[in-house]
N, C-alpha and C positions, 0 to 999 in steps of 0.2 A: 715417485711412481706416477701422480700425475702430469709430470712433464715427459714421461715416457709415452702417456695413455695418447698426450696429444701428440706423438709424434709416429704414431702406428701408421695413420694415413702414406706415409714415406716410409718406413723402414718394411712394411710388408712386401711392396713393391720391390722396392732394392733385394730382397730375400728372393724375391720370385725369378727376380735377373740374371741373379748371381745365382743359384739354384741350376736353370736351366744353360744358365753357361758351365758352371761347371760338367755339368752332367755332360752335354755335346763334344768338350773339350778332355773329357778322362781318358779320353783315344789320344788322343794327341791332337796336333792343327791341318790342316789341308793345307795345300800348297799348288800353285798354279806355275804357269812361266814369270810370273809378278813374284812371285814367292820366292824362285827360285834366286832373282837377282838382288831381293833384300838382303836374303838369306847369304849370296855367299861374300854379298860386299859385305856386312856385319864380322862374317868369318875373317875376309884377308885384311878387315881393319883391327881383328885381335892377334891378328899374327903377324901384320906387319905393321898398320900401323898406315895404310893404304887402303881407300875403296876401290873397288875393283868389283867388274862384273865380270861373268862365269868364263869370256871366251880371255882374257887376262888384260884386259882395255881398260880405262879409267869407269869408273860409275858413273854416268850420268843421265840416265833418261828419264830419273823421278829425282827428287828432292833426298836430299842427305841425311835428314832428320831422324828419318828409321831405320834406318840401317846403325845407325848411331846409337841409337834408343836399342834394337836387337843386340848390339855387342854388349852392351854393358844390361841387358837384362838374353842372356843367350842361354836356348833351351825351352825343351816344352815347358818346364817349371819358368824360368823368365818370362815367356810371352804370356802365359797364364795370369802371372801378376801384373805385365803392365796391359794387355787388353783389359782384366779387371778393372785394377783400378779406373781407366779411363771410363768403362762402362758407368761404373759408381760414379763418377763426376759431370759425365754426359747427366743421367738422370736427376741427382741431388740437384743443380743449376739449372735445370729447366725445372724441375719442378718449383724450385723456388723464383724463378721471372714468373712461371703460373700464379706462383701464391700472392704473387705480389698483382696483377694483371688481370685476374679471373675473378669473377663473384665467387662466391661461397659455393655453390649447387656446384659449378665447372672445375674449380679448380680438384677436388680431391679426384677427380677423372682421369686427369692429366697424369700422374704416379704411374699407374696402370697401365695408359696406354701409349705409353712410352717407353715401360719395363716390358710390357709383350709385343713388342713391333717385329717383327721379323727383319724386318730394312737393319734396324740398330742390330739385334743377335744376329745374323748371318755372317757380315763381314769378320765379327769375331772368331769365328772360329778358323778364317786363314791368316796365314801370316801378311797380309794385306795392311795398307797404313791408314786405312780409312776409318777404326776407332780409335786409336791416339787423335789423327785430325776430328773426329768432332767434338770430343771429351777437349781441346785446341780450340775449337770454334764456340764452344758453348762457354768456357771462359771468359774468350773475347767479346762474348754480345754480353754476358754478365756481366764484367766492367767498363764496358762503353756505357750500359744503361743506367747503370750506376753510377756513373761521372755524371751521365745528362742529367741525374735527378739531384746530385749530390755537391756536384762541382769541386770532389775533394780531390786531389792531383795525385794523390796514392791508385784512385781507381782508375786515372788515365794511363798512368804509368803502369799498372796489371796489363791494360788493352793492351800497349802498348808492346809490351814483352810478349803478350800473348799472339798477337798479330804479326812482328817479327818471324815467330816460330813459324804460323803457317801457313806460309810460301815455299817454305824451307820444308816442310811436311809433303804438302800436295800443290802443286800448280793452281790446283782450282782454289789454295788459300787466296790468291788474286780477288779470284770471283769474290769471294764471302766477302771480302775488305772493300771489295766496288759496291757490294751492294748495299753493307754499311754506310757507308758514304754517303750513298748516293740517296739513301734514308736520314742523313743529317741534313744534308742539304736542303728534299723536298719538305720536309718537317720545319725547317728554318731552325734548327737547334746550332747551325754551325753561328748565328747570326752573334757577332760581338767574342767567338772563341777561335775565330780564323786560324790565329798568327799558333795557337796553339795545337789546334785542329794540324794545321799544315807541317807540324813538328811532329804530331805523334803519325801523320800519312808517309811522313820521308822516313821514320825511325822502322814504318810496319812493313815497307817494300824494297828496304836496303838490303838485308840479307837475299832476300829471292832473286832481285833482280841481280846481282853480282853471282848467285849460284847459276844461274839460268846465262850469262854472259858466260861463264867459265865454259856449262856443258855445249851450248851455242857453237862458241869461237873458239874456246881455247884448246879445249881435253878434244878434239877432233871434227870429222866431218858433219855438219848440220843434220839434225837428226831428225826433224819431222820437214816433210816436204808438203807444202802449201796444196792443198785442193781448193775446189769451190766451196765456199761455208753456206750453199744453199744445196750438197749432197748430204745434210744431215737431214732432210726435209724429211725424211721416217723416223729420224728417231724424234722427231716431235710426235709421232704414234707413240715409241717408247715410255717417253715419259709423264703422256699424259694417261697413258696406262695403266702404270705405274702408282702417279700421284692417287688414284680413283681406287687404287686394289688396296692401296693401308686403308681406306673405310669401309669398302662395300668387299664382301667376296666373290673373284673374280675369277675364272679358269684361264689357264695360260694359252690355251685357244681362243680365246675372243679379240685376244691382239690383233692376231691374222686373220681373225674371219670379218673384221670390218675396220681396217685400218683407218681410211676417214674418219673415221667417229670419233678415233682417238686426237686425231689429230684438230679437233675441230674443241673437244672437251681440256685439253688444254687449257689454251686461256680463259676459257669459259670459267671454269675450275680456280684458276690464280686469281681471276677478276670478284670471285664469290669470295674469295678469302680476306678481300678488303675491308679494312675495319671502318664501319659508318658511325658508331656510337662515338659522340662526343662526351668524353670521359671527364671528370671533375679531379680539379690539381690532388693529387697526395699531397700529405703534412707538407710545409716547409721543413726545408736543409736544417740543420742545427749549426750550421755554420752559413753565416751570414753573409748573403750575395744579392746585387742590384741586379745580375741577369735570371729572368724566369727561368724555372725547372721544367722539363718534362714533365707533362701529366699522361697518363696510361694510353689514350686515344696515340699520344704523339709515339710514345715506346712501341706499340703494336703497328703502328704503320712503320716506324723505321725496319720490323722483323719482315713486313711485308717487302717493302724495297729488297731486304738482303735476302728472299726467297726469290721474288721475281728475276731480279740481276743475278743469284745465282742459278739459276736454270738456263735466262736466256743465254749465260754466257758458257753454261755446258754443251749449248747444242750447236755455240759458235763453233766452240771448239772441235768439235764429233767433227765436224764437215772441215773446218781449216785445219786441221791436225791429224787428221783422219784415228782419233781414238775409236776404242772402240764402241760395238753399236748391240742391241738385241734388251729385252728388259732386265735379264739379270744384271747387265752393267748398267743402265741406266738405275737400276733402284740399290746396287754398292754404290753410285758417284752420288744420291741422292742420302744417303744411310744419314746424312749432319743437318738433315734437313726435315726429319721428322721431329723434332725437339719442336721447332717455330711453326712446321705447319699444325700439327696436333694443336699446340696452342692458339693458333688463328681461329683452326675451324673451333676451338670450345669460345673462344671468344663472339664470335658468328651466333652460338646457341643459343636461342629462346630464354632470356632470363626467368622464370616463370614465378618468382616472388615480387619480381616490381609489376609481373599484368596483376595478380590479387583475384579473388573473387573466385566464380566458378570456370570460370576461363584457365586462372591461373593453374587450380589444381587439375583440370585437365590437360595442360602444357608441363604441368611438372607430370604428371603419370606419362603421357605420352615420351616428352622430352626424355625421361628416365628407362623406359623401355627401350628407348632405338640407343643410346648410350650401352646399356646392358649389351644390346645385342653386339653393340660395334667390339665391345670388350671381348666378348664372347667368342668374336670370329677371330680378334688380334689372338686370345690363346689360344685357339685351337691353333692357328697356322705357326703359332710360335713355337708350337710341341712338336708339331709335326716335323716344321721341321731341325729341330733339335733331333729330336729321335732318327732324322734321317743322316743330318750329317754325324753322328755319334760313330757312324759304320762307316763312314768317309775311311781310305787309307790316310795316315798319319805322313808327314815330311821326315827324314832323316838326316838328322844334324853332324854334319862335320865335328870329329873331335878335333883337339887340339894337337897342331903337325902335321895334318891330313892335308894329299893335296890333289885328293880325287873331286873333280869335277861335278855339281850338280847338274843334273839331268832334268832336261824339260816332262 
């Protein structure tokens, strides 16, 4: 009973998650033109055994992974269980890099408002690949971090599978894996694990870039044609929009009504999330190693890196790939990126048991009020809109034999 009592902090959360996804999801899923192409390569790979998109051309303009993942979970009842589950594993692994990462006051925060984000619940309820890819991504920064601290080769080799997969999931799996990286490197954690390092980089981009060569060159004509990568210069509006609306509540008109602003709060915003606290080593490893472990300072700055580099390289893309643009897309391509930045900014928050005094207990009530509130707003926007997509029209699933066409 008492190891249950201690685990309330997380399992209410999860209830709350899984709660409101079911409810959204009792209708069935929404479906876009993205939907549509999951949807029927998953169908002609149970029927033939072939991906294939709707017009009868090879699959290739997103990654193989879901459609793969939809055949063999196909159906409103399938998608239901594997969005689930990944929802539960997105939250369960961030909340634990929290618990490990955050003082006491911060961490029981994180469960919360990370179960009521709307970024994470929204993409759930279409048939979109984008909660498998973070429940994928939130794997992969769990045992990277956990090698850096650990140095046990089981947790590399988790990264390792797990990094594989998402490329293979989303293109933007690229990004997450650069920006990881590129958080070993500034950290200096790759220093003395190179030749390793450079083994689990080649094992994590072999699948994608061979999927991405086939859809490219092989299965037909070149399918994104090159623009200038400084016409995405608005959707740096977008997403600094975006980032500012999971804290504060924001109307979908203030985008437009002072576009600069956004675009100026942006890095403003990424630059604030940088972790200054010089954190003190955790335990040593139980398994005995001459190379230093990660201490917390180093693990929050590597999340930092793999937030930064992933943005900057979504808005490369918007303008080189011409994806697409507007806030609802910028905050589904951002939905794997609430896990690390929630964490950032509690990490950022006033500790108010190390100020002490009368100080202290005025930064704990204050600190505690604007926390409520942030909580307060994540559920309200998470009901709302749950209760709105509930009344979404649902997608209609090809039975098996069927060889009518989905319709955009």
């Amino acid at each position: 009973m008492a190891f249950l009592f201690r685990r309330w902090h997380l399992l209410l959360p999860l209830l709350a998650l899984m709660g409101l996804f079911l409810y959204m999801t009792a209708t069935g899923f929404g479906g876009t033109s993205d939907s549509n192409y999951y949807q029927w390569a998953a169908h002609t790979w149970r029927e033939s055994g072939r991906l294939l998109a709707p017009d009868g051309r090879p699959y290739r303009y997103w990654g193989p992974l879901y459609p793969l993942l939809l055949a063999a979970f196909y159906g409103p009842m399938g998608v239901r269980v594997l969005h689930g589950a990944s929802l539960l594993i997105y939250l369960g692994l961030w909340s634990k890099i929290g618990a490990r990462l955050l003082p006491a006051g911060q961490r029981v925060w994180l469960p919360w408002l990370v179960a009521l984000s709307a970024a994470v619940l929204v993409p759930a309820k279409y048939v979109w690949s984008e909660t498998v890819f973070g429940a994928l991504g939130a794997i992969y920064l769990y045992a990277l971090l956990a090698w850096t601290r650990q140095q046990h080769t089981g947790w590399l080799g988790l990264a390792t599978v797990a990094g594989f997969l998402l490329p293979l999931q989303r293109t933007a799996g690229f990004f997450l894996l650069a920006g990881a990286w590129a958080g070993l490197v500034l950290t200096g954690q790759w220093r003395g694990r190179w030749r390793v390092l450079l083994l689990h980089g080649l094992g994590c981009v072999a699948g994608g870039l061979a999927w991405n060569y086939y859809a490219e060159v092989l299965a037909g004509p070149k399918l994104y044609q090159a623009t200038r990568p400084w016409d995405a210069w608005g959707s740096v509006a977008d997403y600094g929009f975006v980032l500012v609306r999971w804290l504060v509540p924001l109307g979908a008109s203030w985008r437009d009504a002072v576009p600069t602003l956004w675009i100026g709060v942006l890095p403003v915003f990424l630059a604030c999330l940088f972790p200054l606290k010089n954190e003190t080593p955790p335990a040593a490893s139980s398994t005995p190693d001459k190379l230093p472990t990660a201490n917390a300072s180093q693990e929050l700055r590597l999340l930092w890196w793999a937030v930064v580099v992933n943005v900057a390289a979504l808005l490369f893309a918007t303008g080189a790939l011409r994806a697409a643009t507007g806030p609802h897309n910028a905050e589904r391509y951002c939905a794997a990126l609430v896990g690390p930045v929630v964490l950032l900014v509690l990490a950022r928050w006033p500790d108010a048991p190390a100020v002490g005094g009368r100080k202290g207990k005025l930064l704990h009530w204050l600190g505690g009020t604007l926390l409520a509130g942030w909580l307060a707003y994540s559920a309200v926007r998470a009901g709302h809109n749950a209760e709105q997509l509930r009344a979404r029209p649902a997608m209609v699933w090809p039975a098996a034999g069927e060889l009518l066409r989905s319709e955009d």
